[in-house]
N, CA, C and O atoms as CSV, one atom per row, in Angstrom:
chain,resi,resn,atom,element,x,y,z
A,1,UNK,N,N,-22.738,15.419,6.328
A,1,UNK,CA,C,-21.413,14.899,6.082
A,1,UNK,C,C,-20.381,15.976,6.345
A,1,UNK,O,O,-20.574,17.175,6.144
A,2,UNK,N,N,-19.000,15.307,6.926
A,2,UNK,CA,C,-18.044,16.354,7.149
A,2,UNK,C,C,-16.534,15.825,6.584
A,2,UNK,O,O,-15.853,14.909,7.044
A,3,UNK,N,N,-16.136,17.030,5.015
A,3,UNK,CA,C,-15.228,16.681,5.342
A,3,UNK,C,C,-13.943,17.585,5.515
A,3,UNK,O,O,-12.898,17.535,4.865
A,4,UNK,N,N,-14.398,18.698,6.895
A,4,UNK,CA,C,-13.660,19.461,7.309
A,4,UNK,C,C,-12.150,18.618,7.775
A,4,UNK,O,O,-10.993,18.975,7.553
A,5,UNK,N,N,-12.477,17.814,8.244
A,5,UNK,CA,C,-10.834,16.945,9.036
A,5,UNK,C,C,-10.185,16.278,7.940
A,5,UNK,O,O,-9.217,15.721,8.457
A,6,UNK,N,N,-10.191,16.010,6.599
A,6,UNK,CA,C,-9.402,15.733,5.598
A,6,UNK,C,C,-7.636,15.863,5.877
A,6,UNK,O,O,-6.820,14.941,5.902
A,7,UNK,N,N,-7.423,17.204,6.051
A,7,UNK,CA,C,-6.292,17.893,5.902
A,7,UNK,C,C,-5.532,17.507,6.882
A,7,UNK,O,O,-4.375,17.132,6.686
A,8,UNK,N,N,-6.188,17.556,8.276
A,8,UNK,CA,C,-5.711,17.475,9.376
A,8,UNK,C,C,-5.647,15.892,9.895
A,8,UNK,O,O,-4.989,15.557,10.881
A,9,UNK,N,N,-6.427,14.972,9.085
A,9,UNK,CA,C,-6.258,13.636,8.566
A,9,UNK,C,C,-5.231,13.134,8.074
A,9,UNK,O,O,-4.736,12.115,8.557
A,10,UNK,N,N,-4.690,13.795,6.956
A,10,UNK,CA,C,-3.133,13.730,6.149
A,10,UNK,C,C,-2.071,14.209,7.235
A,10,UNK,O,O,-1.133,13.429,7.396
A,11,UNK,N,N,-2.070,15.019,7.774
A,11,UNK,CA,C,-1.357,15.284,8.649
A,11,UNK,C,C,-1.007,14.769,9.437
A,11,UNK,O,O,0.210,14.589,9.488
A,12,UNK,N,N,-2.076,14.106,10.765
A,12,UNK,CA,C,-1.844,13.424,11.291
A,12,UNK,C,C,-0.977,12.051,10.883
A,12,UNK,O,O,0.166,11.763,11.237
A,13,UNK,N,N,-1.731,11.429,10.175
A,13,UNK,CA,C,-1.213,10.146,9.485
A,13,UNK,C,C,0.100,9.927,8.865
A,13,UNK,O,O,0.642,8.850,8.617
A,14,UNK,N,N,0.582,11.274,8.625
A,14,UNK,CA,C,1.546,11.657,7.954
A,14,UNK,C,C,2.785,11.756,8.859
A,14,UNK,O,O,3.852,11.436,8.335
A,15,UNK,N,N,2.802,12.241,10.428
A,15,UNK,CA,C,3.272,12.706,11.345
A,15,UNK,C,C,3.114,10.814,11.989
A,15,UNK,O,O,4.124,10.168,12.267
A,16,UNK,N,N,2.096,10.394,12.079
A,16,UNK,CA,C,2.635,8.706,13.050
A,16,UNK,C,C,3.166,8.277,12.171
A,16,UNK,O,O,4.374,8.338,12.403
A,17,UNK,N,N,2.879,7.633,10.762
A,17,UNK,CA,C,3.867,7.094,10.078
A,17,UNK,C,C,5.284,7.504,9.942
A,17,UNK,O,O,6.030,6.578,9.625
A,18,UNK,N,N,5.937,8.863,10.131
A,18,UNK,CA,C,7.324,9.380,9.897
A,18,UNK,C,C,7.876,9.211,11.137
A,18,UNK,O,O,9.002,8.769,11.362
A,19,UNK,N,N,6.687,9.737,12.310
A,19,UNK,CA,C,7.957,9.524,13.711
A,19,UNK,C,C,7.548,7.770,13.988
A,19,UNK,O,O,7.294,7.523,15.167
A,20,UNK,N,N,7.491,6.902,13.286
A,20,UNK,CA,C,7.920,5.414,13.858
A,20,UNK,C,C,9.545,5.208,13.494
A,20,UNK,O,O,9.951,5.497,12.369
A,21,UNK,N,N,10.298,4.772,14.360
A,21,UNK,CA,C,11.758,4.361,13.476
A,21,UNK,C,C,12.027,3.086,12.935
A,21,UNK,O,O,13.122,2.747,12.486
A,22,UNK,N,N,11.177,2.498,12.975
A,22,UNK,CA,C,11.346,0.497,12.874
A,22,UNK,C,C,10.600,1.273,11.249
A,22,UNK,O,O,11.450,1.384,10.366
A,23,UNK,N,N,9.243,1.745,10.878
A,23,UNK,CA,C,9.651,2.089,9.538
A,23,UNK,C,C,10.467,3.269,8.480
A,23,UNK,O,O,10.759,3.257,7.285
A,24,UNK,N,N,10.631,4.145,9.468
A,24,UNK,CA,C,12.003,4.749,8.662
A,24,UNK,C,C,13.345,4.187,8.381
A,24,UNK,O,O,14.289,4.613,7.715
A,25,UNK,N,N,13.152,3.040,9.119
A,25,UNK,CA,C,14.569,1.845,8.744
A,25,UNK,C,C,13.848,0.870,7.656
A,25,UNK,O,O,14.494,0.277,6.793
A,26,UNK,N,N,12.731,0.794,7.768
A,26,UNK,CA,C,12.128,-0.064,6.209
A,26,UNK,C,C,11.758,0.724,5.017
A,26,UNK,O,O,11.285,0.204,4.006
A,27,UNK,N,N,11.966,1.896,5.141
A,27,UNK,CA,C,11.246,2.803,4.128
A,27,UNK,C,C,12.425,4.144,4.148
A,27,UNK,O,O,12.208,5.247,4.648
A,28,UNK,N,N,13.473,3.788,3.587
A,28,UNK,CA,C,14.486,4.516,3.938
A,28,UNK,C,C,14.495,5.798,2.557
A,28,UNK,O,O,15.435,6.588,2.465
A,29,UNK,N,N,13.585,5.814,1.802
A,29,UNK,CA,C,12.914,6.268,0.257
A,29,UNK,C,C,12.102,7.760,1.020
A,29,UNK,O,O,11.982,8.782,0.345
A,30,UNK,N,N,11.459,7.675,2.870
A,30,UNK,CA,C,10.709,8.475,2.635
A,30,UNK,C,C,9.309,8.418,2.692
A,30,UNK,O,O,8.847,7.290,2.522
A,31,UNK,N,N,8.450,9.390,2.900
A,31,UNK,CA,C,6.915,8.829,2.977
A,31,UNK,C,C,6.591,10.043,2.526
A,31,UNK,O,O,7.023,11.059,3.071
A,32,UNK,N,N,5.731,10.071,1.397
A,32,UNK,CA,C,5.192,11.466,0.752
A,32,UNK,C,C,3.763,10.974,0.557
A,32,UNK,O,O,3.291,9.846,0.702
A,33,UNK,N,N,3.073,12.390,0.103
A,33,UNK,CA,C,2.196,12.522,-0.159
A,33,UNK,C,C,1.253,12.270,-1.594
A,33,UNK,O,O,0.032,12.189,-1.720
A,34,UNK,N,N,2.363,12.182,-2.614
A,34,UNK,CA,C,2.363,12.283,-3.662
A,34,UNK,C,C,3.554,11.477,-4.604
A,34,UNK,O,O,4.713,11.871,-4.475
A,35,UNK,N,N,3.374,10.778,-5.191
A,35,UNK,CA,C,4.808,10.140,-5.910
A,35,UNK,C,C,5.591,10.871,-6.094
A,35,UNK,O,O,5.225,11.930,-6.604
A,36,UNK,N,N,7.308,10.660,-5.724
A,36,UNK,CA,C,8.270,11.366,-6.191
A,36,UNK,C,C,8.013,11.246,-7.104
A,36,UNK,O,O,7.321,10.312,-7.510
A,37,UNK,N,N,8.861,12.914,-8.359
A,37,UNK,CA,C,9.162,12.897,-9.592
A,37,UNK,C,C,10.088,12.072,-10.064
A,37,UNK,O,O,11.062,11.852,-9.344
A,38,UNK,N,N,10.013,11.553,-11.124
A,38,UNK,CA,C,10.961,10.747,-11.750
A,38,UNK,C,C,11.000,9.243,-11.593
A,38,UNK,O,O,10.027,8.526,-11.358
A,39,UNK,N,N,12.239,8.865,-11.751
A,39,UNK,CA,C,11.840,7.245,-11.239
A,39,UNK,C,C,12.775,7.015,-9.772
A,39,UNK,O,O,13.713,6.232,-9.928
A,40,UNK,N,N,12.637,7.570,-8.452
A,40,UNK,CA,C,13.196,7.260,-7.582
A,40,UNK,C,C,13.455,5.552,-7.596
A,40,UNK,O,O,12.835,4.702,-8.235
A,41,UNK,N,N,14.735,5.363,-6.543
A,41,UNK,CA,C,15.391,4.260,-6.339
A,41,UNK,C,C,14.602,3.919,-4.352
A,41,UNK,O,O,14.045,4.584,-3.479
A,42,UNK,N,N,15.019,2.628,-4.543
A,42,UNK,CA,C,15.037,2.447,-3.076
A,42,UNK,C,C,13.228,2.038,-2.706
A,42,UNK,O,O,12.469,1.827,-3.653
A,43,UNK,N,N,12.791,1.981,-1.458
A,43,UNK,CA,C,11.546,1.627,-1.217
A,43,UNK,C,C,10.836,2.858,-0.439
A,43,UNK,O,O,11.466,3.470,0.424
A,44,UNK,N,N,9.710,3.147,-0.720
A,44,UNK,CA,C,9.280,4.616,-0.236
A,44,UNK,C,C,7.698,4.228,-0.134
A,44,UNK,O,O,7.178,3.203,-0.575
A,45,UNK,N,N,6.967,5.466,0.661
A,45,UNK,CA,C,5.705,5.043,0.882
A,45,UNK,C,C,4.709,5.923,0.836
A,45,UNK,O,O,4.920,6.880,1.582
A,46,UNK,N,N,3.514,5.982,0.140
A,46,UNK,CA,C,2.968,7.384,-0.436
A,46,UNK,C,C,1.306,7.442,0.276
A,46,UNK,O,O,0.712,6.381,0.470
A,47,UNK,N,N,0.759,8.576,0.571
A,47,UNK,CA,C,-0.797,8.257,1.263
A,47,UNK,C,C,-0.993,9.195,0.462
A,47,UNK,O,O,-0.415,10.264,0.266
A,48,UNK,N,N,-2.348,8.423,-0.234
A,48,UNK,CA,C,-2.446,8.760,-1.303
A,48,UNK,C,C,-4.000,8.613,-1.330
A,48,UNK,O,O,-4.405,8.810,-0.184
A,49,UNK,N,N,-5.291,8.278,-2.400
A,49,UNK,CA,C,-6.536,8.307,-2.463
A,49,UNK,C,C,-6.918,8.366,-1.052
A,49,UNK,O,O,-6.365,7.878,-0.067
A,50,UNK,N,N,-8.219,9.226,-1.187
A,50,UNK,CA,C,-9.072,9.404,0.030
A,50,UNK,C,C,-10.336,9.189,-0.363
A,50,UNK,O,O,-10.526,9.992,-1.277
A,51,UNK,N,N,-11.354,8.526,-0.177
A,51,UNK,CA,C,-12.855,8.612,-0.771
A,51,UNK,C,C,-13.671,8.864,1.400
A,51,UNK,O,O,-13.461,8.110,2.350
A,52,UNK,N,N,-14.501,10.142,1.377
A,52,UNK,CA,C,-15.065,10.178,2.601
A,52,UNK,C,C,-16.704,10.058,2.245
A,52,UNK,O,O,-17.317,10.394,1.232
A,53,UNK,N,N,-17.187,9.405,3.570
A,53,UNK,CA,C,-18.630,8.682,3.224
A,53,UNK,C,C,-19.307,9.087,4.372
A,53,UNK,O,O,-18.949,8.569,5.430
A,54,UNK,N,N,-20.396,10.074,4.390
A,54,UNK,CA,C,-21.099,10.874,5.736
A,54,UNK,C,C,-21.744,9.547,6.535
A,54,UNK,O,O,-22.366,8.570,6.119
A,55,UNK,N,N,-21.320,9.949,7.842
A,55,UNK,CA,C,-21.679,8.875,8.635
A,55,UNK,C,C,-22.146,10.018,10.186
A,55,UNK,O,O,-22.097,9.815,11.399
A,56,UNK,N,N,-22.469,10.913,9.552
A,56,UNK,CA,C,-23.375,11.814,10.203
A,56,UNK,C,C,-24.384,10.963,10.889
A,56,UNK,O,O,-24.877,9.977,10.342
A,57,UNK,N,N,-24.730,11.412,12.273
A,57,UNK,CA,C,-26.054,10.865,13.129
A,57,UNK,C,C,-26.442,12.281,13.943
A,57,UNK,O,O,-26.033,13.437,13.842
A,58,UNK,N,N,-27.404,11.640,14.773
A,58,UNK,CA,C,-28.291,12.150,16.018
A,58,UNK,C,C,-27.689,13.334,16.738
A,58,UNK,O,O,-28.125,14.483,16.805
A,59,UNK,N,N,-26.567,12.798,17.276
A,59,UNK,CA,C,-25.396,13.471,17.830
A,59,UNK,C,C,-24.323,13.964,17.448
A,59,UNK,O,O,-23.612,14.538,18.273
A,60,UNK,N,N,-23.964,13.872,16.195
A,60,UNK,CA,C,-23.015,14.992,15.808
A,60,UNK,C,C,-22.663,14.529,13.849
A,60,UNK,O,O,-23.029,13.455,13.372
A,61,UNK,N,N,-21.963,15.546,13.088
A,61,UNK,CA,C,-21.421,15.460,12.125
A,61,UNK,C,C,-19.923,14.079,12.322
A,61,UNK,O,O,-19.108,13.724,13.173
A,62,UNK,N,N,-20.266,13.792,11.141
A,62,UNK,CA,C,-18.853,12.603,11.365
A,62,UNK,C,C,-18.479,11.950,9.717
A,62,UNK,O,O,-19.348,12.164,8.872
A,63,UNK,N,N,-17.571,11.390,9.394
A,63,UNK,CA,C,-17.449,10.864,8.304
A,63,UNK,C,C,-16.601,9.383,8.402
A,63,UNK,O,O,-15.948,9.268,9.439
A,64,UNK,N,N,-16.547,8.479,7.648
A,64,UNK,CA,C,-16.379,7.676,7.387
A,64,UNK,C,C,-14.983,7.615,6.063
A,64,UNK,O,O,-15.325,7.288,4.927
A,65,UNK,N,N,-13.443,7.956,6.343
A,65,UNK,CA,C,-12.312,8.037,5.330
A,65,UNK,C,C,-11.833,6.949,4.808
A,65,UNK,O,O,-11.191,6.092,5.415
A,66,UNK,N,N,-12.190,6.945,3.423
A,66,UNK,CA,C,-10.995,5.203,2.993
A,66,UNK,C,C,-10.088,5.324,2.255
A,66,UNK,O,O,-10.215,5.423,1.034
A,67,UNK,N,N,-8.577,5.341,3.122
A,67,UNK,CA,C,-7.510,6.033,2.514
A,67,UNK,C,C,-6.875,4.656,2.083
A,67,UNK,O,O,-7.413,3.555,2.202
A,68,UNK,N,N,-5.391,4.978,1.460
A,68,UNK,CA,C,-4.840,4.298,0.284
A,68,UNK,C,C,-3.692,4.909,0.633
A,68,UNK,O,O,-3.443,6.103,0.464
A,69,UNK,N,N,-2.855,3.940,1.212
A,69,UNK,CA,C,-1.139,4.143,2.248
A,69,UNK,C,C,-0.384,3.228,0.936
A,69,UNK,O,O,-0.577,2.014,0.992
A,70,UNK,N,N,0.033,3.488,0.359
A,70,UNK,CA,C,1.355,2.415,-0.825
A,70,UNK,C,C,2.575,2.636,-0.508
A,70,UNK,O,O,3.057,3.568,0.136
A,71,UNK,N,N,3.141,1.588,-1.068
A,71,UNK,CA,C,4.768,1.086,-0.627
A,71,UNK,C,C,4.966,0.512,-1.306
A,71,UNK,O,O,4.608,-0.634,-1.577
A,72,UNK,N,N,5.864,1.491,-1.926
A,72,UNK,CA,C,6.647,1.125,-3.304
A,72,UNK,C,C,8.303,0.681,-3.530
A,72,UNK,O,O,9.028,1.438,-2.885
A,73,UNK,N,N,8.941,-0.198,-4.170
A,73,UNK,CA,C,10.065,-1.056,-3.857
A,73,UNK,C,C,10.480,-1.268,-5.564
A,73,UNK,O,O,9.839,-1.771,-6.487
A,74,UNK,N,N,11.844,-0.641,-5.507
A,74,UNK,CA,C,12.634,-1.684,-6.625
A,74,UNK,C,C,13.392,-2.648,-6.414
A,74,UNK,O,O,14.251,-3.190,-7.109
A,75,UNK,N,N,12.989,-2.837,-5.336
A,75,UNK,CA,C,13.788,-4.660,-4.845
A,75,UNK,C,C,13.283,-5.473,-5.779
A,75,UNK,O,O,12.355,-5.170,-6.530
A,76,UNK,N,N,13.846,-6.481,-5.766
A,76,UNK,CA,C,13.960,-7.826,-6.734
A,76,UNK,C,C,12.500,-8.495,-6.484
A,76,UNK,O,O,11.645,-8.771,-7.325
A,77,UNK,N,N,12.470,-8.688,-4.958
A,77,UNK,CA,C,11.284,-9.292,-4.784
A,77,UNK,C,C,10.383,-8.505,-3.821
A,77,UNK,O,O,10.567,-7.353,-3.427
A,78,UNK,N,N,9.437,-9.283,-3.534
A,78,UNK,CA,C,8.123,-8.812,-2.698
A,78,UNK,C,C,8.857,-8.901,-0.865
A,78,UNK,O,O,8.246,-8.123,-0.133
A,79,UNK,N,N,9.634,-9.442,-0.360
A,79,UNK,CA,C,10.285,-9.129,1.035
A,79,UNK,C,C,10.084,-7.629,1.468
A,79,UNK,O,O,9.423,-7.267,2.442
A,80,UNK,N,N,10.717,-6.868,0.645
A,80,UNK,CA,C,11.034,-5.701,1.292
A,80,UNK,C,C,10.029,-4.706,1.512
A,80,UNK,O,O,9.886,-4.003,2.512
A,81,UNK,N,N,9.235,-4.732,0.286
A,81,UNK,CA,C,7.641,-3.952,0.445
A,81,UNK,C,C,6.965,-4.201,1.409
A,81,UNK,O,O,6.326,-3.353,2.032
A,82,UNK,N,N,7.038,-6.169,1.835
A,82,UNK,CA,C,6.112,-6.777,2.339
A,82,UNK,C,C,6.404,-6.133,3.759
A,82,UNK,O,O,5.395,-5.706,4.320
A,83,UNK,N,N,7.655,-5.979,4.473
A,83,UNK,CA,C,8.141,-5.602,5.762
A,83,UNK,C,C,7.666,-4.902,6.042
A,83,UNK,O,O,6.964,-4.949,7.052
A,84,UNK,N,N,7.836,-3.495,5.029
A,84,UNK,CA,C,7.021,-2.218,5.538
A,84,UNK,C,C,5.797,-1.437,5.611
A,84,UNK,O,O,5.540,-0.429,6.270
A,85,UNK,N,N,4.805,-2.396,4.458
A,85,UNK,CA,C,3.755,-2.755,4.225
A,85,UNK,C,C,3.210,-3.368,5.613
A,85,UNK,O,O,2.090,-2.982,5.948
A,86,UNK,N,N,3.715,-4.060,6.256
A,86,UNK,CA,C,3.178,-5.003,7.911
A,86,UNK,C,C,3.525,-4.018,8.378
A,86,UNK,O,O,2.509,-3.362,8.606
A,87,UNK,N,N,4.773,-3.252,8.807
A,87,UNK,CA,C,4.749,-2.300,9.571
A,87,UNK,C,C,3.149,-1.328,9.750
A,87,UNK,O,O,2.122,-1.376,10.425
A,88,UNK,N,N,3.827,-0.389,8.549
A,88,UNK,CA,C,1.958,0.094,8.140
A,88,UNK,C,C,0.822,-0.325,8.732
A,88,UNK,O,O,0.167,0.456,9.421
A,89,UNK,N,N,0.448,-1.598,8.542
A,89,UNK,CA,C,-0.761,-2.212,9.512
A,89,UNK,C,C,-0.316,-2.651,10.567
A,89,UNK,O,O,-0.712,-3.809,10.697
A,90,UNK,N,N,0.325,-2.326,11.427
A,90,UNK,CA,C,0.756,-2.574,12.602
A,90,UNK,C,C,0.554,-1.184,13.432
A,90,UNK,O,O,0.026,-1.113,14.542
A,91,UNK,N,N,0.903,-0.459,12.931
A,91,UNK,CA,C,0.595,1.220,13.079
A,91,UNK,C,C,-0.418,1.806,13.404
A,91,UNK,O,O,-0.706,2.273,14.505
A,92,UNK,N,N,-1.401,1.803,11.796
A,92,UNK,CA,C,-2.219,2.463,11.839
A,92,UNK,C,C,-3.416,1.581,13.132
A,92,UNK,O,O,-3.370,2.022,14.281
A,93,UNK,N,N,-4.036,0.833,12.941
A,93,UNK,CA,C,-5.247,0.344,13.364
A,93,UNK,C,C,-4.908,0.544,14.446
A,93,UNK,O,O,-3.721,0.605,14.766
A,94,UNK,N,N,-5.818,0.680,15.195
A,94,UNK,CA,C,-6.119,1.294,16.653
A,94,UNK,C,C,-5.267,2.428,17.032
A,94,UNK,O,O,-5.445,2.507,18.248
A,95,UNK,N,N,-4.198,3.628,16.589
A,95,UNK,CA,C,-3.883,4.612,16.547
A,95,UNK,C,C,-4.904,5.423,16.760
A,95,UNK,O,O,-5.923,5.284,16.085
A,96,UNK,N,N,-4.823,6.281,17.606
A,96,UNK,CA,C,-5.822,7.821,17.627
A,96,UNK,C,C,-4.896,8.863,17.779
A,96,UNK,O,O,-4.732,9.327,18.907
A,97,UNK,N,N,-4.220,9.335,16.761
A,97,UNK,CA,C,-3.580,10.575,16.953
A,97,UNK,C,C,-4.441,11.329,16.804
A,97,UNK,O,O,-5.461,11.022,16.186
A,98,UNK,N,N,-4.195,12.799,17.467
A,98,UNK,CA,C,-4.952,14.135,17.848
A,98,UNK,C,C,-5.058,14.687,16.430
A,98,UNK,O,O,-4.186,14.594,15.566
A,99,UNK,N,N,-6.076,15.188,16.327
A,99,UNK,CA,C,-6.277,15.786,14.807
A,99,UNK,C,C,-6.230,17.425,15.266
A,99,UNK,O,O,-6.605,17.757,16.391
A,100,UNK,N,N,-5.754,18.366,14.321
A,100,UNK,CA,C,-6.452,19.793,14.296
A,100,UNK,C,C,-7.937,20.013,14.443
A,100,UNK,O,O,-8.423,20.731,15.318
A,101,UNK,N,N,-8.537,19.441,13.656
A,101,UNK,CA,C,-10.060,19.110,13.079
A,101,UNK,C,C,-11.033,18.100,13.617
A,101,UNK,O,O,-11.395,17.113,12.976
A,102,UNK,N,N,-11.271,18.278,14.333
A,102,UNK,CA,C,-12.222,16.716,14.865
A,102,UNK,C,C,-11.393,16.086,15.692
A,102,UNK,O,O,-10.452,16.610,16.289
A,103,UNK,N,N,-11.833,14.596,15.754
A,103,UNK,CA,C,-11.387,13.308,16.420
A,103,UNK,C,C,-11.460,12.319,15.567
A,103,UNK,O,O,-12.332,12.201,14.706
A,104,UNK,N,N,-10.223,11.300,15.840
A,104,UNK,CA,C,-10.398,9.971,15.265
A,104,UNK,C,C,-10.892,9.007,16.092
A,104,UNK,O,O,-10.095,8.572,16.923
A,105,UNK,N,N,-12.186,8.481,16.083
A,105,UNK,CA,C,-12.918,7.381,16.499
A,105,UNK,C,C,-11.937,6.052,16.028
A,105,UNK,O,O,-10.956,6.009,16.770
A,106,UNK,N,N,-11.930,5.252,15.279
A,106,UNK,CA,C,-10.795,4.745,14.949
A,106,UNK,C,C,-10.253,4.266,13.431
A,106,UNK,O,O,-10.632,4.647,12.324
A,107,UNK,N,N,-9.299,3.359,13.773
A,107,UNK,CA,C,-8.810,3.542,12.456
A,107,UNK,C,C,-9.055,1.454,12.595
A,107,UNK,O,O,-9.120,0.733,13.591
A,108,UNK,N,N,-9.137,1.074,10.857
A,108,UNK,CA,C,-9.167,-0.016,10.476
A,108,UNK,C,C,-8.650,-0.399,9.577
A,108,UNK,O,O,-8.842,0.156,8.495
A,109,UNK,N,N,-7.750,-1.558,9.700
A,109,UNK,CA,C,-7.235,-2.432,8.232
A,109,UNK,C,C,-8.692,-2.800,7.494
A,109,UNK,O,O,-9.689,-3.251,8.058
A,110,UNK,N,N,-8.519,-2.451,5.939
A,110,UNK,CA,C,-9.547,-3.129,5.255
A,110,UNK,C,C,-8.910,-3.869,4.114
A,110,UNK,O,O,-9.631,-4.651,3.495
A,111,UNK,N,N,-7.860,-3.753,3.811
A,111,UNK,CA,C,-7.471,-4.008,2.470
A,111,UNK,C,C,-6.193,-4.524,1.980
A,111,UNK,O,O,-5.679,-3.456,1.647
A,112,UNK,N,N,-5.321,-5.421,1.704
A,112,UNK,CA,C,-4.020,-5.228,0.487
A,112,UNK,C,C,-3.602,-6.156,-0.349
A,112,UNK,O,O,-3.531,-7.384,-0.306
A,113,UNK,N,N,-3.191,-4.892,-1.544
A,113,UNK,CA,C,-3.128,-5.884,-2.502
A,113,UNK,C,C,-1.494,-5.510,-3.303
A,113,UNK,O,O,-1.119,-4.380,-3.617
A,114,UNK,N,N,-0.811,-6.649,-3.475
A,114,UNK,CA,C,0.486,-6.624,-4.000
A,114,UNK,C,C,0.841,-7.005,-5.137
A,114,UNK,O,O,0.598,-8.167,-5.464
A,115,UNK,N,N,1.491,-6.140,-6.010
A,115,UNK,CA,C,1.127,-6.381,-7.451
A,115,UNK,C,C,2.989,-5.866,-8.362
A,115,UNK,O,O,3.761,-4.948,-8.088
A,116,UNK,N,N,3.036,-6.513,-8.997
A,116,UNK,CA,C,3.974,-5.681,-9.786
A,116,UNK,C,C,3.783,-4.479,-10.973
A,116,UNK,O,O,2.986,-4.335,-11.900
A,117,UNK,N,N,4.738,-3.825,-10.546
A,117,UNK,CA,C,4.155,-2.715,-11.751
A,117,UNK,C,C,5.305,-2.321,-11.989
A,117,UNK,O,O,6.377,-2.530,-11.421
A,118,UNK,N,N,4.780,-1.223,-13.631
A,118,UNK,CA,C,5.631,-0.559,-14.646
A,118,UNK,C,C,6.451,-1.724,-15.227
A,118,UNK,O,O,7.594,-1.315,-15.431
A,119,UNK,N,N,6.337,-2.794,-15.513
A,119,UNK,CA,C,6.748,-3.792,-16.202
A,119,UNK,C,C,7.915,-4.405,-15.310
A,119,UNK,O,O,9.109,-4.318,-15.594
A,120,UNK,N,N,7.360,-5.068,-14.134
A,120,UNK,CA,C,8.266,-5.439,-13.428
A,120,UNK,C,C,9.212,-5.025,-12.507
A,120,UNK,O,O,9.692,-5.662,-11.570
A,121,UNK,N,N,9.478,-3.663,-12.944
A,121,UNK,CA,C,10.410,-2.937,-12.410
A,121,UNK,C,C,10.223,-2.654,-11.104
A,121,UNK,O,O,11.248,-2.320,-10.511
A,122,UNK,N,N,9.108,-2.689,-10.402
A,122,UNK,CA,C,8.482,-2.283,-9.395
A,122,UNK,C,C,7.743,-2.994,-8.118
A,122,UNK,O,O,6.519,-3.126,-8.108
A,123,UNK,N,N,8.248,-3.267,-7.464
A,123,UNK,CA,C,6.588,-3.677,-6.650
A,123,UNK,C,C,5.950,-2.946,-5.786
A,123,UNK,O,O,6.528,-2.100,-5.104
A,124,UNK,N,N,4.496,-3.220,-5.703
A,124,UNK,CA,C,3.648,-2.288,-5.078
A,124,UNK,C,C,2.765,-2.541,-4.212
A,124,UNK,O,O,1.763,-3.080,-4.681
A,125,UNK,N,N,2.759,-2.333,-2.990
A,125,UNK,CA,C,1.765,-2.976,-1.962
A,125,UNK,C,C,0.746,-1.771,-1.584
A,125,UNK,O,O,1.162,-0.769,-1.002
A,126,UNK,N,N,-0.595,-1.928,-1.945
A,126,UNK,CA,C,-2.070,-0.944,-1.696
A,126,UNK,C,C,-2.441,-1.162,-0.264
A,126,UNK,O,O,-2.916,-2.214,0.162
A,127,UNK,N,N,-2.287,-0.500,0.178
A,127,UNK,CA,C,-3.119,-0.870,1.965
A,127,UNK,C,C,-4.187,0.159,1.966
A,127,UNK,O,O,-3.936,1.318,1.635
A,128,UNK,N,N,-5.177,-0.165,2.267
A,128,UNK,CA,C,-6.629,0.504,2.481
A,128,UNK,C,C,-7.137,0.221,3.760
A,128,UNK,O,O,-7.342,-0.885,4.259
A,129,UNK,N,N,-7.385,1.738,4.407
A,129,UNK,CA,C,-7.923,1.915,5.743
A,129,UNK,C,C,-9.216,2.278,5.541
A,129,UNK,O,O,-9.629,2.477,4.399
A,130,UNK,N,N,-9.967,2.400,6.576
A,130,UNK,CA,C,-10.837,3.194,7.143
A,130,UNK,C,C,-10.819,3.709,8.144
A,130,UNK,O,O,-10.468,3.035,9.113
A,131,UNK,N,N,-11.136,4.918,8.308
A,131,UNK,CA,C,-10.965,5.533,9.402
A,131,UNK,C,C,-12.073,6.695,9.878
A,131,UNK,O,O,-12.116,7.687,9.151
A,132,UNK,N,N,-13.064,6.661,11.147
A,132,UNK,CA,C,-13.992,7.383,10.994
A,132,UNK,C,C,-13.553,8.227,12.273
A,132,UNK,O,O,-13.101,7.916,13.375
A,133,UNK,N,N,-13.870,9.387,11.674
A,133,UNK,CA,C,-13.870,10.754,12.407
A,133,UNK,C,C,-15.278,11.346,12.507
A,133,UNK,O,O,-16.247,11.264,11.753
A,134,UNK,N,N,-15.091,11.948,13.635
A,134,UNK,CA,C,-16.255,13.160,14.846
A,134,UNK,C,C,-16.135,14.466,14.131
A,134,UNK,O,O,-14.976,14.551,13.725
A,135,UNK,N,N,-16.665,15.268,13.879
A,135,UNK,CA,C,-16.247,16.353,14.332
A,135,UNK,C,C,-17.437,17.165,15.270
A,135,UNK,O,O,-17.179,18.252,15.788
């Protein structure tokens, strides 16, 4: 199992999601790594859990990443998350940006789920990839 390309995983992912402009006009909050402190305003988008699963063979080290992209909204309703949330999966899947570390074989929608949180105040859309890398 390898999970030397982690870093260079975040990075990447981090770098296609910011240079798109159709979602820096839906996600005008920002895209971090980590939840802003406090209670930011506005809709923003965080990559966040990683679980990696060795998918090592014959021919080389490789892993198997199932990341966790959220988009978070104090809009009234589910519209505005939902926009940039589709963006997101519009993006990622079939993307191969260049890694430091390895290669991305590819990337896959697996997952989302939209939920309200912190008592309403919030909504929250979970998008879960997979994404398997070479190294």
């Amino acid at each position: 199992m390898s999970y030397q390309a982690t870093a260079a995983l975040q990075v990447a992912l981090y770098d296609l999601l910011t240079g798109d402009a159709t979602l820096a006009g839906l996600l005008p909050g920002g895209i971090f790594d980590a939840p802003p402190p406090g209670t930011p305003q506005g809709t923003y988008g965080v990559i966040g859990e990683e679980e990696a699963i060795d998918r090592s063979d014959g021919t080389g080290a490789g892993a198997e990443h199932r990341l966790l992209v959220q988009v978070v909204s104090d809009a009234s309703g589910f519209a505005t998350a939902k926009a940039a949330a589709a963006r997101i999966a519009a993006i990622l899947p079939g993307a191969q940006p260049v890694l430091a570390t390895g290669r991305i074989v590819a990337i896959w929608f697996h997952q989302a789920q939209a939920r309200r949180a912190e008592g309403n105040a919030f909504r929250r859309i979970d998008l879960r990839f997979r994404v398997r890398i070479e190294i």
